[in-house]
C-alpha positions in Angstrom: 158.1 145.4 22.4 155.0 147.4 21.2 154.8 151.1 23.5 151.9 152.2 21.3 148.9 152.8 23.7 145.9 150.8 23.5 142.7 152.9 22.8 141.6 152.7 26.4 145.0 153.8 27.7 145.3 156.9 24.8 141.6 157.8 26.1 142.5 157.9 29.9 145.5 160.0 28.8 143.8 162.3 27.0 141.4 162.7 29.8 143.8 163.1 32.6 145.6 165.7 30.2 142.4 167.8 29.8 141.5 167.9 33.6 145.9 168.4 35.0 145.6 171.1 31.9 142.0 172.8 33.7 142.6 172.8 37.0 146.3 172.4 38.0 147.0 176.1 36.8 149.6 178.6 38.3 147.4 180.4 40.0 145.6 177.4 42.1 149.3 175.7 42.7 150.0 178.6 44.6 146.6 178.8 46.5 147.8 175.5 47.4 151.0 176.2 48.8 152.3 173.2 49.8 149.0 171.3 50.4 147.0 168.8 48.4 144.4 170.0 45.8 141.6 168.6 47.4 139.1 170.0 44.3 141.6 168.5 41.8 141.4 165.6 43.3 138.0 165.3 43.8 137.6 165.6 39.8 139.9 162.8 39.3 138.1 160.8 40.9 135.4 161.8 39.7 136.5 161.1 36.1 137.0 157.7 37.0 140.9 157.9 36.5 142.3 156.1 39.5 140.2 153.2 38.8 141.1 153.2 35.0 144.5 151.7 36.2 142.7 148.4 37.1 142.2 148.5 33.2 145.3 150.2 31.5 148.3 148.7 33.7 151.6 149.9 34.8 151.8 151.2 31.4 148.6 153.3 31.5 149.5 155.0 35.1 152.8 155.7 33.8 151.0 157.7 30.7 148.7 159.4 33.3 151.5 160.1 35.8 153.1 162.2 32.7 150.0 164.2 32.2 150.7 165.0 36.5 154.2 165.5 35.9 153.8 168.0 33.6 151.6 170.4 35.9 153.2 169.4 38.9 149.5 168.5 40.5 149.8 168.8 43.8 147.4 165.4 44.4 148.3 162.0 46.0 147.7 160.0 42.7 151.2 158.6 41.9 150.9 156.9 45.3 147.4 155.5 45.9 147.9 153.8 42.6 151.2 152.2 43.0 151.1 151.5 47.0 147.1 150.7 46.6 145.3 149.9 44.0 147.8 147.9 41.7 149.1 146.6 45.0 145.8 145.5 46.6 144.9 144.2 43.5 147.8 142.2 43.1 149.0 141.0 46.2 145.8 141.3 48.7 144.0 138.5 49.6 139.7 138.8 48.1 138.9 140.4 51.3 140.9 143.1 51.1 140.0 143.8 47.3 136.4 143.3 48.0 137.4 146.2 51.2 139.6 148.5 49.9 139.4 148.9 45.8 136.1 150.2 45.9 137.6 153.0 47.8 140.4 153.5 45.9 138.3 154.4 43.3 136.6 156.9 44.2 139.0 158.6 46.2 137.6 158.3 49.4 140.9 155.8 50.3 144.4 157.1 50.1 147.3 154.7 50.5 150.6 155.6 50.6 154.0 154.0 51.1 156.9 153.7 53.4 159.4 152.4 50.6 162.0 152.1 50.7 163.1 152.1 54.1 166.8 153.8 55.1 166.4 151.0 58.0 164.0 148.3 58.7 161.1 148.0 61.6 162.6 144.6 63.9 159.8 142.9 64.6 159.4 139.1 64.9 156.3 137.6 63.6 154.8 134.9 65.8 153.3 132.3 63.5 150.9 130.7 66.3 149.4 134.2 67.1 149.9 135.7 64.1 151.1 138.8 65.1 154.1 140.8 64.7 155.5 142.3 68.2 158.5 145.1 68.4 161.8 144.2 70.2 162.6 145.4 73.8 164.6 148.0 72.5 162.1 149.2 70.3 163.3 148.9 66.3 163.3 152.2 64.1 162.4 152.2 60.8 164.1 155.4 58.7 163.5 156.5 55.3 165.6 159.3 53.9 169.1 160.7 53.8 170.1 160.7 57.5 168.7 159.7 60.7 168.3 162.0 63.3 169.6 161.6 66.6 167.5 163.9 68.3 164.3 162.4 67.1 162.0 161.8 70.6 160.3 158.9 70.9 156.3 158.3 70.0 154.1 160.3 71.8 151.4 157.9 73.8 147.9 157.8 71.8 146.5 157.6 68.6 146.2 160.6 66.7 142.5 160.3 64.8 142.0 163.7 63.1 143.7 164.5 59.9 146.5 167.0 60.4 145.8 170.5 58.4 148.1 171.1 55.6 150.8 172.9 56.2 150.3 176.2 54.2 146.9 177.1 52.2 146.3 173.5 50.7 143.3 171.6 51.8 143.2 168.1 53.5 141.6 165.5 51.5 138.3 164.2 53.5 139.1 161.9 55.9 137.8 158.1 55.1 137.1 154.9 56.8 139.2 152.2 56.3 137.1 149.8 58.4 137.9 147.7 62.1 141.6 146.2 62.2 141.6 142.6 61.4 142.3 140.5 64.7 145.8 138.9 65.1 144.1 135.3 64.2 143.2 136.9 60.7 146.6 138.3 59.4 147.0 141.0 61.9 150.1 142.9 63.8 151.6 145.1 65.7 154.5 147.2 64.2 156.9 149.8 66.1 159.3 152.0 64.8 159.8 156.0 63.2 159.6 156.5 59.1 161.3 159.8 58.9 159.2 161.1 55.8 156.5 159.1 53.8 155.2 161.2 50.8 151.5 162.2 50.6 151.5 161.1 54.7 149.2 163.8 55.6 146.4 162.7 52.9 146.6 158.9 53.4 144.2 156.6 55.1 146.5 153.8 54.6 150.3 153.5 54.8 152.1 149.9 53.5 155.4 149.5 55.5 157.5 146.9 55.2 159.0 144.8 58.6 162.1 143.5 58.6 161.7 140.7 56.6 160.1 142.8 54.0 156.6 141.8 54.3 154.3 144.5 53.3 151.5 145.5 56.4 148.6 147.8 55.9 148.4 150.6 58.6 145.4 153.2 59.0 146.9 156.2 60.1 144.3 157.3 62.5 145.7 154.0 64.4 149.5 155.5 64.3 151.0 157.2 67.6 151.9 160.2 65.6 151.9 161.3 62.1 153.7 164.7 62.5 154.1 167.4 59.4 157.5 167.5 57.5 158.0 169.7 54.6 159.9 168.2 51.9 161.4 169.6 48.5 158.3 169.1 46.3 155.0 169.9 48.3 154.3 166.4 48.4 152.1 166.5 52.3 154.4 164.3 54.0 154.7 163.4 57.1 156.9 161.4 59.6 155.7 158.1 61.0 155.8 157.2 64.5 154.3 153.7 64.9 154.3 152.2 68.7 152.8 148.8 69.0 150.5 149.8 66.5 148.1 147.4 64.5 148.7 146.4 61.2 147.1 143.9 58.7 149.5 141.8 56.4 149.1 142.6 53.0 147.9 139.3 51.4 149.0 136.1 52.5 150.6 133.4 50.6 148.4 130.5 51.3 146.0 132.5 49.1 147.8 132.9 46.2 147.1 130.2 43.4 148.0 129.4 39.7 150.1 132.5 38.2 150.5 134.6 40.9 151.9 131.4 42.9 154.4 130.6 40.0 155.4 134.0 39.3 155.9 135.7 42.9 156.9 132.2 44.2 159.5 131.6 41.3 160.8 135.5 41.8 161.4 134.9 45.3 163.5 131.5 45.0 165.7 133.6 41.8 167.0 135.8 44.7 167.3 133.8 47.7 167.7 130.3 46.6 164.7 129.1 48.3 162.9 125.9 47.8 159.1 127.3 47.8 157.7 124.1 48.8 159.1 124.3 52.4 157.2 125.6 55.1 159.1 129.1 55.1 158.2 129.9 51.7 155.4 132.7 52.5 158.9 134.6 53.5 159.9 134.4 50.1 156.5 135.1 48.7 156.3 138.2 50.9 159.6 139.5 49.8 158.9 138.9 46.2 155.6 141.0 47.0 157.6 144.2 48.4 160.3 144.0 45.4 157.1 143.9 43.1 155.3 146.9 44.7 159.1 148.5 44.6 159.9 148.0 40.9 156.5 149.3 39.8 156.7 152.2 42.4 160.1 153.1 40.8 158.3 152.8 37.1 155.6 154.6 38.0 157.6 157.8 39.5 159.7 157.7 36.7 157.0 157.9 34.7 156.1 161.2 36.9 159.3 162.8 36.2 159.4 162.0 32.6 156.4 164.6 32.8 157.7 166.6 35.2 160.8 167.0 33.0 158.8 167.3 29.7 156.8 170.2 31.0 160.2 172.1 32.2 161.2 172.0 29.0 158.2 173.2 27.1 158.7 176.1 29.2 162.0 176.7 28.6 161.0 176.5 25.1 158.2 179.6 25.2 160.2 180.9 27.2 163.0 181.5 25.0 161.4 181.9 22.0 160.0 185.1 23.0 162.6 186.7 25.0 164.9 189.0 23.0 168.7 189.5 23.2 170.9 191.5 21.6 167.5 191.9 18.9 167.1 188.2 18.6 165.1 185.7 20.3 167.4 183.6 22.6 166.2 180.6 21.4 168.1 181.7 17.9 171.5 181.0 20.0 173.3 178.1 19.4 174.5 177.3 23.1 170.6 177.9 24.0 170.0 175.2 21.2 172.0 172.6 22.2 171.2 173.0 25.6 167.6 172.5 25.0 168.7 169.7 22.7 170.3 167.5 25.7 167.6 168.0 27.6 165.0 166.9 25.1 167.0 163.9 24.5 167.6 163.3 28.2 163.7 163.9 28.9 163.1 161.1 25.9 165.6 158.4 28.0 163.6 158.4 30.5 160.2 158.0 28.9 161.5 155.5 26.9 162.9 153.3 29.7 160.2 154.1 31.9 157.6 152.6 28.7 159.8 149.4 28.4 159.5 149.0 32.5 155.8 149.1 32.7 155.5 147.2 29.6 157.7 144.3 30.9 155.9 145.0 34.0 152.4 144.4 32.7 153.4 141.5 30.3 154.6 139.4 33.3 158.2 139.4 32.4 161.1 139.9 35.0 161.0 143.9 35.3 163.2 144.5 37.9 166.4 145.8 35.8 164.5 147.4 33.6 163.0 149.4 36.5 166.5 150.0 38.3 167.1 151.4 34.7 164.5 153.7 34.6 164.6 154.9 37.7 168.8 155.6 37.1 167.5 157.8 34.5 164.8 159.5 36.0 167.2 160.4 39.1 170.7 161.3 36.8 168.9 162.5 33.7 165.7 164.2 35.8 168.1 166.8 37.7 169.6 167.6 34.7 166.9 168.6 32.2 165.1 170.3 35.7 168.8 172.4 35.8 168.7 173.2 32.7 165.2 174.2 32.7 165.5 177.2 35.3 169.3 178.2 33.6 167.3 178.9 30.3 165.0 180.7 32.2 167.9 183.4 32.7 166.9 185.4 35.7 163.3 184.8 36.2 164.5 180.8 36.2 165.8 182.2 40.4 162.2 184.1 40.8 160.7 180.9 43.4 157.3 182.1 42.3 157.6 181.2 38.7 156.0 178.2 37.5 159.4 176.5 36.2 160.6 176.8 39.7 158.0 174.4 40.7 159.6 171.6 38.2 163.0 172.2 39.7 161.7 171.3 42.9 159.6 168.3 42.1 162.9 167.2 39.6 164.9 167.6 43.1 162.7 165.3 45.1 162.5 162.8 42.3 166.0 162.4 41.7 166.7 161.3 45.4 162.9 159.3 45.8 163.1 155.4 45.9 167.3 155.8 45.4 169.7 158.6 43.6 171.5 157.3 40.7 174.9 155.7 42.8 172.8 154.2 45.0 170.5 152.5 42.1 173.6 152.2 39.8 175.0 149.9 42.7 171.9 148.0 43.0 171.7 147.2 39.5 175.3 146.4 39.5 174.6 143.9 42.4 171.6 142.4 40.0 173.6 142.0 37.0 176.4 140.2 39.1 174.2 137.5 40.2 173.7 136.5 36.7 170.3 138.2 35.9 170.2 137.6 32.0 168.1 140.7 32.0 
């Protein structure tokens, strides 16, 4: 294992660092409220940076997402890279790469994802029509802690205009994603409620998996609602409401050859026992594509909070090497010391695991333990460096206007994103039981 960055992945970082470092400032975070950036965004694109992934790997976004982290950027990057341009570009079929990357490059596309799901949309797909249709009783699909019982069901019609962000943020320009593709040519209709997809409110695009947990493309402007919610981190979410809505299936296995065949194919029959020669293996194949787009989502936001985590500390560390007590700086203390000390050395587990993900990730090896790993990290190890981040901070560490405040919150809503630590503890566990040498 070799972590050093390649030139072209050190140069993207270096970039990304100089225009988080320019423009992600205090005072335009809190211009932003809990919007997007739209001018922030508009320079990383600008820059070239989203489509730099295409070229540096998992590895590369993971160094760029730390550069984010450390700012707390309030921009959809983490997502439209994980949810669409590494997974268009390795799972789509040529149309939709010919369609879609161009757009994901220059920012005028925004995909974001409905992973994992707390439930599953129950849909049946119809191989002759090639369309999926909802059950009679309409399926739900929930994503977060609890479902709620009082949730009303979709309102009728399309909702085409961008919603405004909720509190002084701007919405990114609204883009076309181009005509649904007909049932004949990979199409569907999806039903069901996500309670809160991240980065909702900026997306053109949302990937949701059915209940087999094949991955569909929906536009947004095509869902029944996409309603505000306000999460931890200011992260422009939204709730899903998706009623007989179209959708286009994310690649389709008849179109995969050579290594992409062998490796998704050969992934899928590992955890099903599934002979990928019989005429249900595109099943397989599809749920080898969602675990792929989950394990490098997990890598990726790991990667996020390794920089979310780094910058807490750093400014613990000013912090408390300027204020006095007692005629001494506190950072002279010894219980200041080690604190700082466990956090550093929890802030360097997760980098480190997160690095070894996306490097297994890009090499083409089995990643998916060593993603569960670094995500178990980011989520037990995250909260605690974010904690001890604000308690060095004393008294100003409870002011929710300082800047450390703002790593506490993302640190929050990373440690619970994509599964807390029991809940990817127990998955791993699960993993390991079946015999993954891994």
């Amino acid at each position: 294992m070799d972590f050093t960055p390649t030139e072209e992945q050190e140069a993207a970082r270096e970039l990304a660092a100089r225009v988080f470092g320019d423009l992600a400032t205090h005072e335009r975070l809190r211009a932003a409220g809990t919007g997007t950036d739209a001018e922030l965004w508009k320079a990383l694109c600008a820059a070239g940076l989203p489509g730099a992934v295409e070229d540096t790997g998992l590895l590369g976004l993971v160094l760029l997402l730390e550069e984010q982290g450390r700012v707390t950027a309030q921009v959809p990057f983490a997502a439209t890279c994980v949810y669409g341009l590494l997974a268009v570009t390795r799972h789509g079929t040529a149309e939709q790469r010919a369609r879609l990357l161009p757009g994901l490059r220059d920012g005028t596309t925004v995909i974001t994802g409905a992973l994992p799901a707390g439930g599953v949309v129950s849909t049946a797909h119809d191989e002759a029509r090639g369309r999926a249709t909802a059950p009679a009783d309409g399926g739900e699909l929930r994503q977060g802690r609890a479902p709620n019982p009082t949730t009303p069901g979709p309102p009728p019609g399309p909702i085409s205009e961008p919603l405004p962000p909720a509190s002084g943020g701007e919405s990114l320009p609204p883009a076309s994603g181009g005509e649904p593709l007909p049932p004949a040519s990979g199409g569907g209709r999806l039903s069901g409620v996500v309670d809160w997809v991240p980065w909702l409110r900026d997306a053109t695009h949302v990937l949701v998996p059915d209940a087999d947990r094949v991955l569909w493309l929906v536009r947004t402007e095509d869902a029944a609602a996409v309603e505000a919610v306000e999460l931890t981190a200011p992260w422009s979410a939204g709730r899903l409401v998706l009623a007989e809505t179209p959708a286009e299936r994310l690649g389709e296995a008849a179109e995969r050859t050579g290594a992409d065949t062998e490796r998704l194919g050969a992934a899928a029959a590992e955890r099903t026992g599934a002979d990928t020669e019989r005429p249900g293996a595109p099943a397989e194949a599809g749920v080898a594509a969602h675990d792929d787009v989950l394990a490098a989502a997990r890598i990726a936001f790991a990667g996020l909070q390794a920089g979310v985590c780094a910058g807490s500390l750093a400014r613990a560390v000013a912090y408390t090497s300027v204020r006095e007590q007692f005629g001494r700086p506190l950072a002279t203390h010894q219980a200041v010391q080690l604190r700082a000390a466990d956090a550093h050395m929890d802030t360097e587990a997760i980098r480190v695991t997160a690095y070894e993900a996306a490097w297994r990730f890009d090499e083409g090896l089995d990643a998916e333990a060593a993603a569960l790993t670094a995500a178990w990290w980011a989520s037990e190890a995250g909260k605690r460096v974010v904690h001890a981040g604000q308690h060095l901070h004393g008294g100003m560490g409870a002011d929710l206007d300082h800047p450390v405040h703002r790593h506490f919150l993302w640190g929050r809503q990373l440690d619970a994103y994509l599964g807390c630590g029991t809940e990817l503890l127990a998955e791993l566990g699960d993993l390991l039981a079946k015999g993954d040498p891994s």
